[in-house]
Backbone as CSV, one residue per row, in Angstrom:
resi,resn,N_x,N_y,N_z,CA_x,CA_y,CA_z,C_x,C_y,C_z
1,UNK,0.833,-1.193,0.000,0.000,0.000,0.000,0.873,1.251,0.000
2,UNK,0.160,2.011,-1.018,1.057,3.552,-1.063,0.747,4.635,0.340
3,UNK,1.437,4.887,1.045,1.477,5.195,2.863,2.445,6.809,2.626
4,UNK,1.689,7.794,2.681,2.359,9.159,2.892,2.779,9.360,4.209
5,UNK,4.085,10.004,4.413,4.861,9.938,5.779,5.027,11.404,5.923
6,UNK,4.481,12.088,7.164,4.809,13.752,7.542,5.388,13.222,9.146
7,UNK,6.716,13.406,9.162,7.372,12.884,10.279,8.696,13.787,10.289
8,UNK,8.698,14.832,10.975,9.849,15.306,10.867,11.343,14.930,11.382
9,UNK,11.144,14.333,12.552,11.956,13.457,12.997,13.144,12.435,12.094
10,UNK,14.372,12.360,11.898,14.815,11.967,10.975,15.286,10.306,12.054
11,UNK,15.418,10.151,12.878,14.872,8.853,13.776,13.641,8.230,13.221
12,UNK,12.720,8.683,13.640,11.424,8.624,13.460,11.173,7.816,12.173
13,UNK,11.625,8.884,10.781,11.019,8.129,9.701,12.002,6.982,9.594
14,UNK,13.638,6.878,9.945,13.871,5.612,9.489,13.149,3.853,10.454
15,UNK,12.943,4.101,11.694,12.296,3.366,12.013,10.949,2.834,11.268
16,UNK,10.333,3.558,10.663,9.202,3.754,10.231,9.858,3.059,8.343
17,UNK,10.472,3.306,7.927,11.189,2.535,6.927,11.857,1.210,7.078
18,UNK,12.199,0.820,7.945,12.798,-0.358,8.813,11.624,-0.611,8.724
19,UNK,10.588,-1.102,9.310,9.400,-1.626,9.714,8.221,-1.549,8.994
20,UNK,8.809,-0.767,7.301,7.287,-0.998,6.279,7.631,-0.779,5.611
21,UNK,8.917,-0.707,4.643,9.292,-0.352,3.298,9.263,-1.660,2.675
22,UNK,9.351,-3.130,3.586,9.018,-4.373,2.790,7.649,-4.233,2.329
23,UNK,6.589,-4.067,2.509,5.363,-4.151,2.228,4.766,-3.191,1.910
24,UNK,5.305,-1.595,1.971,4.239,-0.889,1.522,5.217,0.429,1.060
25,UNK,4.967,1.243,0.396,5.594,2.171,-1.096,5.215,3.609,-0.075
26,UNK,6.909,3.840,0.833,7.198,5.159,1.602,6.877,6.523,1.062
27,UNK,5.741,7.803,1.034,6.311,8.898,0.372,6.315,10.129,1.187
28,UNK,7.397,10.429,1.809,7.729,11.190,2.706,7.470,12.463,2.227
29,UNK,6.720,13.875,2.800,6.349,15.160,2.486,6.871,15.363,3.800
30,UNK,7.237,17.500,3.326,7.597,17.851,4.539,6.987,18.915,4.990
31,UNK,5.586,19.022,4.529,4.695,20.250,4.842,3.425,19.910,4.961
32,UNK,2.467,19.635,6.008,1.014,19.584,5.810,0.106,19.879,4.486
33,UNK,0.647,20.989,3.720,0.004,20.922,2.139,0.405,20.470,1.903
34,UNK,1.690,19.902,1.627,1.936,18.765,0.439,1.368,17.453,0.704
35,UNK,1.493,17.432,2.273,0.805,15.948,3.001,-0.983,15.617,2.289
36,UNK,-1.588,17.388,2.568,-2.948,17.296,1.426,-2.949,17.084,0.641
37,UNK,-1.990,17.603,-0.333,-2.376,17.603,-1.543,-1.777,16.147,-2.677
38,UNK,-1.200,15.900,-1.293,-0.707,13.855,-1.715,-1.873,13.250,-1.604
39,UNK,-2.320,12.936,-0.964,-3.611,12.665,-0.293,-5.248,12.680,-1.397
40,UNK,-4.806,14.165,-1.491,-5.925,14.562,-2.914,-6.004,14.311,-4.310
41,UNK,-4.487,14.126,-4.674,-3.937,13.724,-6.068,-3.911,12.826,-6.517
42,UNK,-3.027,11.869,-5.462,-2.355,10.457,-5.735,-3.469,9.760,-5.029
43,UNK,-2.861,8.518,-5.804,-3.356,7.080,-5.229,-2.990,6.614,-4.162
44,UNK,-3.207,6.584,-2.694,-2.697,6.637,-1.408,-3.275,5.695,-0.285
45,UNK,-2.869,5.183,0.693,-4.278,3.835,1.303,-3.917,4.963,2.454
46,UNK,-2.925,5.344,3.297,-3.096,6.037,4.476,-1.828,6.765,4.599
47,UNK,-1.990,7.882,5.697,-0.604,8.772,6.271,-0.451,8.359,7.101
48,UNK,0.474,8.764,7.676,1.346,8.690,9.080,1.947,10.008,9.371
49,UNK,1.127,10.256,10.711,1.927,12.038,10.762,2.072,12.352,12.183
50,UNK,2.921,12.957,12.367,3.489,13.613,14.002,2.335,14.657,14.353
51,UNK,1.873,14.753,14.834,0.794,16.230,15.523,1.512,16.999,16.565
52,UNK,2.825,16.857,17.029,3.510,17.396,17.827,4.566,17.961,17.620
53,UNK,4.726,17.994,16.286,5.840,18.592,15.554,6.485,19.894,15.912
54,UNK,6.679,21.278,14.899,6.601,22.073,15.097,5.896,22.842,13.997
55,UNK,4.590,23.478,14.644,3.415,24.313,14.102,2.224,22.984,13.698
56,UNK,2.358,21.650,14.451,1.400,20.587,14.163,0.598,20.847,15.086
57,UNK,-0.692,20.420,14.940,-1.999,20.186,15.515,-2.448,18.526,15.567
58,UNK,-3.680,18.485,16.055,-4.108,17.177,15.980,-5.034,17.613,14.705
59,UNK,-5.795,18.670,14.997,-6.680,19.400,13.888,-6.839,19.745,12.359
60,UNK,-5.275,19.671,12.449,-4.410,19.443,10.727,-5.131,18.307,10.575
61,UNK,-4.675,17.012,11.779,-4.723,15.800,11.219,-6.324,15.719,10.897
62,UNK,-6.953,16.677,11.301,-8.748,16.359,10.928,-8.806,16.844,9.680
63,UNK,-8.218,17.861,9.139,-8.611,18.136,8.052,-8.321,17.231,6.734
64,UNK,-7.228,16.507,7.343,-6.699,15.407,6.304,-8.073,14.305,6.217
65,UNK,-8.574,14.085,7.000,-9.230,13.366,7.559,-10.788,13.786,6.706
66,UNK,-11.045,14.935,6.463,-11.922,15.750,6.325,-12.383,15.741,4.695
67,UNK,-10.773,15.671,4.066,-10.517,16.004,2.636,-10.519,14.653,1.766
68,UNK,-9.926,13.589,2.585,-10.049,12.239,1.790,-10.616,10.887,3.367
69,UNK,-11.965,11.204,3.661,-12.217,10.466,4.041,-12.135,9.248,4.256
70,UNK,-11.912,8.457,3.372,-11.610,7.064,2.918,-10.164,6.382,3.484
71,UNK,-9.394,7.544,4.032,-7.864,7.833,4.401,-7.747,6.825,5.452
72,UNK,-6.568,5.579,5.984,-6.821,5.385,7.215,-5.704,6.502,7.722
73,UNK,-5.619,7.052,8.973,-4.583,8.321,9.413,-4.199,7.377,10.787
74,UNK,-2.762,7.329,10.666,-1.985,7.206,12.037,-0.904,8.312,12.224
75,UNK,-1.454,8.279,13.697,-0.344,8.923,14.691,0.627,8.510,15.253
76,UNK,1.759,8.891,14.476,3.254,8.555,15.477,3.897,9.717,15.471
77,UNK,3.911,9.858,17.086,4.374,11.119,17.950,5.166,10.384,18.911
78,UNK,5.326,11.445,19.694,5.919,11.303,20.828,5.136,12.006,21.790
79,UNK,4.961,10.749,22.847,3.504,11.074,23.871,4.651,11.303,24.962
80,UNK,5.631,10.986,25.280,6.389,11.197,26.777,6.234,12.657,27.416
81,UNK,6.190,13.550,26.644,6.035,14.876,26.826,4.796,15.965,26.961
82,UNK,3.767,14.898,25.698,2.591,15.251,26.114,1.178,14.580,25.936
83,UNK,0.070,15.177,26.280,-0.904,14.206,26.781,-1.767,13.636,25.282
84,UNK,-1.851,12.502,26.032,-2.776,11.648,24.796,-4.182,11.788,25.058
85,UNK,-4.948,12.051,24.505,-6.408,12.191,24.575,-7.169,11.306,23.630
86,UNK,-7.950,10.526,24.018,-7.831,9.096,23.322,-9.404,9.701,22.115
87,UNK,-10.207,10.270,22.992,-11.207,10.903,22.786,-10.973,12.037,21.423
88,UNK,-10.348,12.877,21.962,-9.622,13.744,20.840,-9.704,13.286,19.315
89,UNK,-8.258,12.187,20.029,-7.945,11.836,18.545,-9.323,10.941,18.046
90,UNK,-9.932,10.069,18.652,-11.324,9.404,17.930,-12.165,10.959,16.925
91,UNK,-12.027,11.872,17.257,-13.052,13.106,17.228,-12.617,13.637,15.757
92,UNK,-11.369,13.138,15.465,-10.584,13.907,14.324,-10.195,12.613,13.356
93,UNK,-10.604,11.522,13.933,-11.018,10.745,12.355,-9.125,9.779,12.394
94,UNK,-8.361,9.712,13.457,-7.632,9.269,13.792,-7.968,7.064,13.857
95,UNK,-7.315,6.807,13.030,-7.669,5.134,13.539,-6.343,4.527,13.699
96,UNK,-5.446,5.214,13.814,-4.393,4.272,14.955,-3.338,5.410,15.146
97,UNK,-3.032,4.853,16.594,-1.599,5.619,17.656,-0.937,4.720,17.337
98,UNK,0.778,5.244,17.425,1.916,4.853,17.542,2.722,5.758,18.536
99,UNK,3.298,5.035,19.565,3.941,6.148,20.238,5.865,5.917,19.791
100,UNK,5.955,6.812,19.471,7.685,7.092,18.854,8.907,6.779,19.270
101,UNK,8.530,6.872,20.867,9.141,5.704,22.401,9.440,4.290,21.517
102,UNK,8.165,3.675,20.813,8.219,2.321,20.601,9.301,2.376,19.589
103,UNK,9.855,1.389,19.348,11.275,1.256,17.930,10.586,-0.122,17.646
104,UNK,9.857,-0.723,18.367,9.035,-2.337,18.081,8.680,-2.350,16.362
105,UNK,9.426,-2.948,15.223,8.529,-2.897,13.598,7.284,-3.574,14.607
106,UNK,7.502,-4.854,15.258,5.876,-5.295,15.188,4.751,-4.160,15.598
107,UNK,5.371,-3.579,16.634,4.064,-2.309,16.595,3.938,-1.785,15.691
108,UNK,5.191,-1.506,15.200,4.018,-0.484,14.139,3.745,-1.084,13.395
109,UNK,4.055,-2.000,12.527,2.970,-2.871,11.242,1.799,-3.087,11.836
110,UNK,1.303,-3.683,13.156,0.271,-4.066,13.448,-0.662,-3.168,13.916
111,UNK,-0.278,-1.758,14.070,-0.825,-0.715,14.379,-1.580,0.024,12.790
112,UNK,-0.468,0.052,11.633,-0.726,0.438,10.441,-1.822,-0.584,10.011
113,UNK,-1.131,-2.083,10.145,-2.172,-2.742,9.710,-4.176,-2.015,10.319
114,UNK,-3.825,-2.281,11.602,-5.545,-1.891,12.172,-6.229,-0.211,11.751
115,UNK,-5.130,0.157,11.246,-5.885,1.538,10.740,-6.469,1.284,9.452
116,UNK,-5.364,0.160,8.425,-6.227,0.130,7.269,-8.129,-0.257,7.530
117,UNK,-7.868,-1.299,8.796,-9.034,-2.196,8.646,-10.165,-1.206,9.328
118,UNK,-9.752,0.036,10.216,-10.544,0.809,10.819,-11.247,1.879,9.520
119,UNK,-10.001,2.303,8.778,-10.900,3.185,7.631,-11.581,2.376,6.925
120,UNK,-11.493,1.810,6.553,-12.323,0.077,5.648,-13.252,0.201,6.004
121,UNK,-13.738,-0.255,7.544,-14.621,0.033,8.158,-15.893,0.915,8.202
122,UNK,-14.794,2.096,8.375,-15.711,3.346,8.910,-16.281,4.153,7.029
123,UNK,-15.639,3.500,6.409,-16.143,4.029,4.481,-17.442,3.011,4.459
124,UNK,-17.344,1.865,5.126,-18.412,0.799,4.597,-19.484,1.070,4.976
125,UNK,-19.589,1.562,6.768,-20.481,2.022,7.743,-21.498,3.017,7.282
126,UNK,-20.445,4.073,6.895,-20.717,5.651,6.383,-21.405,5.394,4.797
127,UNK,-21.669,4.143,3.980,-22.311,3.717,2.824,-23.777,3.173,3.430
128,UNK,-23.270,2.801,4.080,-24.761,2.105,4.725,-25.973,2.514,5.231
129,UNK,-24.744,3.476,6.175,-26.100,4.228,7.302,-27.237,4.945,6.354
130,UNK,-27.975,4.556,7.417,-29.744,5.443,6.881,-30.195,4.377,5.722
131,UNK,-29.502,2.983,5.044,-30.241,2.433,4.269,-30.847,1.195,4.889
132,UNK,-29.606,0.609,6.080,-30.379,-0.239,6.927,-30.482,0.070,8.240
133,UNK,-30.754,-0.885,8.978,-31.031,-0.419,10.773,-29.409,-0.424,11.286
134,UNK,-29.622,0.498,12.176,-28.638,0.965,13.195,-27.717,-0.164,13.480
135,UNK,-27.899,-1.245,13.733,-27.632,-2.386,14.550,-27.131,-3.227,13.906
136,UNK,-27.602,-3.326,12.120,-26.729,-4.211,11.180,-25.646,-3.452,11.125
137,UNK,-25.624,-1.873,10.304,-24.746,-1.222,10.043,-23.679,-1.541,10.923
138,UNK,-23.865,-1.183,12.652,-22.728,-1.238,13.487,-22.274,-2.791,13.745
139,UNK,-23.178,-3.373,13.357,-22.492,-5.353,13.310,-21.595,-5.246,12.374
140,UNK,-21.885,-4.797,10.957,-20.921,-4.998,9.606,-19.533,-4.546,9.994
141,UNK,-20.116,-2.982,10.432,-18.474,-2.558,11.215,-17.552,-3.410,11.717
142,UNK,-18.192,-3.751,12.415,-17.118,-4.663,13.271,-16.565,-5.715,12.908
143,UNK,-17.646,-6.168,12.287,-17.034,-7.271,11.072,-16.072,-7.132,10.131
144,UNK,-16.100,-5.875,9.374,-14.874,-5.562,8.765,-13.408,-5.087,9.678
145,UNK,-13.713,-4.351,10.994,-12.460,-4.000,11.560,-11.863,-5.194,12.502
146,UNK,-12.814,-6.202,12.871,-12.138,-7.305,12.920,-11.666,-8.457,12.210
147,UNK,-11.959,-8.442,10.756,-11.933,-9.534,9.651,-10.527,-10.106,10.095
148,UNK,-9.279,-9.894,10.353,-8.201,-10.305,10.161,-8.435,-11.143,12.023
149,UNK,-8.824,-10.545,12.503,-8.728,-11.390,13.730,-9.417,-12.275,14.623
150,UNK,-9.466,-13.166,13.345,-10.739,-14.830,13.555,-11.725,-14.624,14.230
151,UNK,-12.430,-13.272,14.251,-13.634,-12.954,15.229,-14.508,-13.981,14.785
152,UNK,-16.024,-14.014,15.978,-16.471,-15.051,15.899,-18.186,-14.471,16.028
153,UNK,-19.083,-15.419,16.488,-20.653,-15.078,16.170,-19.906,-14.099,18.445
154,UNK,-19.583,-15.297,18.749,-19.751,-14.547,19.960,-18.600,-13.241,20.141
155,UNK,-17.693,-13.227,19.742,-17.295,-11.719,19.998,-18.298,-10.725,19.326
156,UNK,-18.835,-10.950,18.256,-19.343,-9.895,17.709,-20.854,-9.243,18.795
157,UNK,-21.344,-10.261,19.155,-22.558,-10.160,20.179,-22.085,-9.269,21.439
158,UNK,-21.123,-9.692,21.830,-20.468,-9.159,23.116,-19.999,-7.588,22.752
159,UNK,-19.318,-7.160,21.265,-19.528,-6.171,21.460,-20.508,-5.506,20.690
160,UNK,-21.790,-5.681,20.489,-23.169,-5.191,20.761,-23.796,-5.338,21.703
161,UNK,-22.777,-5.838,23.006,-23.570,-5.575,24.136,-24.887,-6.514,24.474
162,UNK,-24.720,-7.532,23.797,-25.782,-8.537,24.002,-25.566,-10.100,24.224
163,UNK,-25.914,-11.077,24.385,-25.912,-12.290,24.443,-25.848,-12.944,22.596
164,UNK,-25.631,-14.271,22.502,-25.080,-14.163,21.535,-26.580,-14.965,20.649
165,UNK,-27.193,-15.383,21.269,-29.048,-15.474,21.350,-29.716,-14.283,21.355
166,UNK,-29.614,-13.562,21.845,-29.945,-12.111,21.851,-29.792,-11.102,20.352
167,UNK,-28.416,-11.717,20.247,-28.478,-10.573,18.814,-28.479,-11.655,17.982
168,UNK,-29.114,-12.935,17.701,-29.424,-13.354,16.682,-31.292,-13.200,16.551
169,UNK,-31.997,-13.022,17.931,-32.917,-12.930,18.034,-33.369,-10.903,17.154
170,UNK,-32.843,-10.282,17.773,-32.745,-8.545,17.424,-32.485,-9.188,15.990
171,UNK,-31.814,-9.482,15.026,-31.335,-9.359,13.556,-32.239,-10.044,13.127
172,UNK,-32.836,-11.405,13.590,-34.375,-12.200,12.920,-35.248,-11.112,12.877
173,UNK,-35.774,-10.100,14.111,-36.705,-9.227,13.853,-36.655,-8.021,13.129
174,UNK,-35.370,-7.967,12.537,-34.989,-6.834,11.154,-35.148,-7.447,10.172
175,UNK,-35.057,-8.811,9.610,-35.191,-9.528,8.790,-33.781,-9.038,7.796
176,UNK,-32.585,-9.224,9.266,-31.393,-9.112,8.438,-30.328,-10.165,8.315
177,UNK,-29.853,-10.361,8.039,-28.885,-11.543,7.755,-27.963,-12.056,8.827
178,UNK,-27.998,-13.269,9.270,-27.503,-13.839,10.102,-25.608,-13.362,10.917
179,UNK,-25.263,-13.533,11.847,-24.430,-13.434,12.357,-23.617,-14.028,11.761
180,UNK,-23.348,-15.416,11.306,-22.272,-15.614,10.108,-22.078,-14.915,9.283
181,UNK,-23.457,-14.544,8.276,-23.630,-13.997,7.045,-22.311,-12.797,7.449
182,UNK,-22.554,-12.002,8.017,-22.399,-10.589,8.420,-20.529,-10.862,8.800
183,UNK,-20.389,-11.718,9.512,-18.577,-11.945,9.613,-18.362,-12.380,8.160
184,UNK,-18.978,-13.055,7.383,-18.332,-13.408,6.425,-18.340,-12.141,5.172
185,UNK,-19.286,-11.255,5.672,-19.182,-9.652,4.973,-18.075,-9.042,5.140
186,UNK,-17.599,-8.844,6.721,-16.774,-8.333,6.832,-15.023,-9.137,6.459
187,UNK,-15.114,-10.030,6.668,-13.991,-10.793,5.647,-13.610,-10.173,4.222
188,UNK,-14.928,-10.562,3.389,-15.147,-10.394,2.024,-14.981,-8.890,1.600
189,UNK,-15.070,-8.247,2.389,-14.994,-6.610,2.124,-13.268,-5.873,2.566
190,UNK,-12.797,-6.846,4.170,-11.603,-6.395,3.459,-10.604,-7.383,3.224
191,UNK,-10.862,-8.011,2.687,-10.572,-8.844,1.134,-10.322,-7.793,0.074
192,UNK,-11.497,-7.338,-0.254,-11.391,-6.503,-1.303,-10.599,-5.387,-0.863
193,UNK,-10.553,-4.525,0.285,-9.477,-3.315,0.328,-8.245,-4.250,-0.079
194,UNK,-7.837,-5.367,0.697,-6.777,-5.874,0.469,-5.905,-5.927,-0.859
195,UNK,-6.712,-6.738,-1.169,-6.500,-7.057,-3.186,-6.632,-5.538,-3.762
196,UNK,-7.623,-5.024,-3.851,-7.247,-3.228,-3.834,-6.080,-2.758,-4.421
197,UNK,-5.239,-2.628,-2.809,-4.234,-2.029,-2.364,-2.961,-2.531,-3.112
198,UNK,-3.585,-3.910,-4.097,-2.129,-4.418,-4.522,-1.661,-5.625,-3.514
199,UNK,-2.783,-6.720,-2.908,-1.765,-7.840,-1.803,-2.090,-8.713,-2.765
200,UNK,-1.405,-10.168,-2.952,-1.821,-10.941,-3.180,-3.355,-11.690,-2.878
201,UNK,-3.387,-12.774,-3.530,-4.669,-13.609,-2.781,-4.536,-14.500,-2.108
202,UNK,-3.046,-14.615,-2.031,-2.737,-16.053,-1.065,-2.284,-15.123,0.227
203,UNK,-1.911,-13.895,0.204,-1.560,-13.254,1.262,-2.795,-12.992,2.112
204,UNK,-3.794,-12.202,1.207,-4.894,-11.939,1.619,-5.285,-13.055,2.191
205,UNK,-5.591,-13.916,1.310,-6.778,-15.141,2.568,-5.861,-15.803,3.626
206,UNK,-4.970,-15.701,3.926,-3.769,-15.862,5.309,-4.331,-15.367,5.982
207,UNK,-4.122,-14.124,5.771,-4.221,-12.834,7.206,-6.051,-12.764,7.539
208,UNK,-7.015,-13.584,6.618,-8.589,-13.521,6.781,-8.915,-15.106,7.316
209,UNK,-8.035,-15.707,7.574,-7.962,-16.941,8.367,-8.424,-18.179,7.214
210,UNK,-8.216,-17.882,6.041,-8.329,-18.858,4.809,-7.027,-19.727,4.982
211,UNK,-7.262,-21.285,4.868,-5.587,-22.169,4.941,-5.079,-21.451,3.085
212,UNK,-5.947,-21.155,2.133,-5.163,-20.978,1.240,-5.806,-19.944,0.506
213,UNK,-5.252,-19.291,-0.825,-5.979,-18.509,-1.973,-7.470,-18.974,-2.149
214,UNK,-7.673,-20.450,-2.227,-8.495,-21.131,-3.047,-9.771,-21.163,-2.586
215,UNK,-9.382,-20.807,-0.748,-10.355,-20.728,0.223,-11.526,-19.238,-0.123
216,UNK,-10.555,-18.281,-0.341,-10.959,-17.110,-0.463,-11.459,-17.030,-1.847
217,UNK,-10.984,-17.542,-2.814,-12.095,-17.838,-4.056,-13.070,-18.540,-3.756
218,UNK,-13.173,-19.361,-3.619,-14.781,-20.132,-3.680,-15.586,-19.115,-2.762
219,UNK,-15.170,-18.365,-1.146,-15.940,-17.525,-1.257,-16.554,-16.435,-1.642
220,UNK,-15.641,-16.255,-2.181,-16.125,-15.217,-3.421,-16.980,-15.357,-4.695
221,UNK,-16.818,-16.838,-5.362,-17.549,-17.314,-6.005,-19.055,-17.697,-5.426
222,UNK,-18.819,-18.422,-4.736,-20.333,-18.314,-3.757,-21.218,-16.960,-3.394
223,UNK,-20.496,-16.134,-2.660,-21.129,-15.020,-1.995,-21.308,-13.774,-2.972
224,UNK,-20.307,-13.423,-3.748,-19.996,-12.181,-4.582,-20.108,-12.347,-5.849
225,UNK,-19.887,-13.357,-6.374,-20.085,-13.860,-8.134,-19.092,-12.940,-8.719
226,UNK,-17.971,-12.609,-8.156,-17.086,-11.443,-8.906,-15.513,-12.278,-8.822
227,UNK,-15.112,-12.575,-9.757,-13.633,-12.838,-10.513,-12.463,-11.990,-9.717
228,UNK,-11.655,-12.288,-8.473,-10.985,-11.839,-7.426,-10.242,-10.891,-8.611
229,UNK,-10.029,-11.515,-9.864,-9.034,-10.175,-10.865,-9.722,-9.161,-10.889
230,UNK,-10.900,-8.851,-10.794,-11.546,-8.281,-11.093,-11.275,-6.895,-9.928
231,UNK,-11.438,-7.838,-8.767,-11.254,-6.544,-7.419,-10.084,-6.434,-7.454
232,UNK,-9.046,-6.657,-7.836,-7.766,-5.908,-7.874,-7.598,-4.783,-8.816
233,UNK,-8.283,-4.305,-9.812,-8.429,-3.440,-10.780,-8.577,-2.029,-10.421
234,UNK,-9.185,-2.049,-8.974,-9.463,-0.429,-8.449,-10.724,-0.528,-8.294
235,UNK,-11.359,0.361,-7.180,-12.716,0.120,-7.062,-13.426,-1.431,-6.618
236,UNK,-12.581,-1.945,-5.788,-12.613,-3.450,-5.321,-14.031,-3.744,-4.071
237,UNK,-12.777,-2.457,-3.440,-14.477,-2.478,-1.911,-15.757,-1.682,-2.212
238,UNK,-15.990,-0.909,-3.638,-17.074,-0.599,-3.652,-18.290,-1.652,-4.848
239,UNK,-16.970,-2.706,-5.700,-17.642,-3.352,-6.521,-18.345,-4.535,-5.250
240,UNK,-17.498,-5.077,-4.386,-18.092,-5.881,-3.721,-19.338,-5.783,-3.020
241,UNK,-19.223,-4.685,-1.889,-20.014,-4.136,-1.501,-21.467,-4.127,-2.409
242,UNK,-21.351,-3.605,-3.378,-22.431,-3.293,-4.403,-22.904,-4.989,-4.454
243,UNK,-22.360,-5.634,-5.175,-22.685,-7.122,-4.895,-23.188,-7.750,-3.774
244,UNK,-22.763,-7.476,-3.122,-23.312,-7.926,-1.463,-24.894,-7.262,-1.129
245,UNK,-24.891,-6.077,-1.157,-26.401,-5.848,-1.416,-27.345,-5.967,-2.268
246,UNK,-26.822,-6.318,-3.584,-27.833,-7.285,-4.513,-27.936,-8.736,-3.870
247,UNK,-27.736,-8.970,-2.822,-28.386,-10.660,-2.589,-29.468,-11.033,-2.138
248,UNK,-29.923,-11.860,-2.211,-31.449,-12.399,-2.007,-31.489,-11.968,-0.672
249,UNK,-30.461,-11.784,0.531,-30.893,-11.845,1.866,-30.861,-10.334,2.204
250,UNK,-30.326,-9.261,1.554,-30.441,-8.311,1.427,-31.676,-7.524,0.989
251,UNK,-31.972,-8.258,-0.385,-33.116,-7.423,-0.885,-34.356,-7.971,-0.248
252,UNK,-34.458,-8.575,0.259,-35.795,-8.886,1.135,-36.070,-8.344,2.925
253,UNK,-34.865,-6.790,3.048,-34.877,-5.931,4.164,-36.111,-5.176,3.931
């Protein structure tokens, strides 16, 4: 994935090169407009930017946030000095911290990684809302920001705050699609950011708990009727998506 870097820190960005130049295409800016206007131009999956810089805000980081929605945005700063506001950053469209303390690559890949799956998310959510009920929309969510991490019928219940009988009972009386159905949405969707972004399909169905490629085709053939070449072309998570709500269990909401 193509990943814009506003990090003034010359520490900073090589750690940050150490720990993602195998997997994803570095393009370092050294001015908040150029950081926009990368953002606005190019073909880009997310930034990475300091808010503590000098003349940074967290508020910059909203406007980035503001201008290419679709953006996932991480923060790597340096918190030793000052305060983290967890709230804040949720408020400004922020989907993952890194603190600059850490030199860990695994943090930060796995931090970058959960921002992709949080903007994924929050684009799929923000398509939805107002066409179905409250309660699918925020199930799908979760389904997509957990796809990579073998979530199950019962985590997903637990965080809707219900029993796992409970929210299959609430989704029968929407006449919406089952608690599998709905993890296997969120799989299938970021699947498609995945392939997107340029991953393989044997990579992809790894990290979506598939033993192989072949796994992640047939569900795709089954569920989506769309040719995985096909979602690598651009426009992957909105062709799927679109597919997914033409299905019989859909159109009968």
């Amino acid at each position: 994935f193509p990943i814009v870097v506003f990090q003034p820190d010359a520490r900073a960005r090589a750690r940050l090169s150490d720990a993602l130049a195998a997997d994803h295409i570095l393009r370092p800016v050294d001015t908040w407009a150029e950081l926009l206007r990368t953002v606005l131009t190019a073909r880009v999956s997310a930034c990475i930017v300091d808010i503590y810089g000098p003349r940074q805000t967290i508020s910059l980081a909203g406007s980035v946030a503001y201008g290419a929605p679709d953006l996932a945005i991480v923060v790597y700063s340096d918190f030793s000095r000052n305060r983290l506001d967890p709230f804040e950053l949720g408020k400004y469209g922020i989907d993952a911290v890194i603190d600059a303390g850490d030199d860990d690559p695994v943090v930060i890949r796995e931090a970058v990684a959960r921002s992709f799956a949080s903007a994924t998310a929050g684009a799929v959510a923000s398509d939805l809302e107002g066409r179905f009920p409250a309660l699918m929309v925020e199930a799908i969510r979760w389904a997509v920001e957990n796809a990579s991490t073998q979530s199950t019928a019962e985590a997903l219940a637990r965080n809707m705050g219900m029993s796992q009988a409970g929210l299959a009972r609430e989704l029968r009386s929407l006449k919406a699609p089952p608690s599998r159905s709905l993890l296997l949405w969120g799989r299938l969707l970021h699947a498609a950011h995945l392939l997107d972004g340029g991953r393989t399909v044997e990579s992809s169905a790894l990290e979506l708990g598939y033993s192989s490629g072949s796994g992640l085709h047939r569900a795709f053939h089954r569920r989506v009727g769309i040719p995985l070449g096909d979602v690598s072309t651009g426009g992957g998570l909105t062709l799927v998506l679109n597919a997914l709500l033409e299905s019989a269990e859909i159109k009968r909401l």
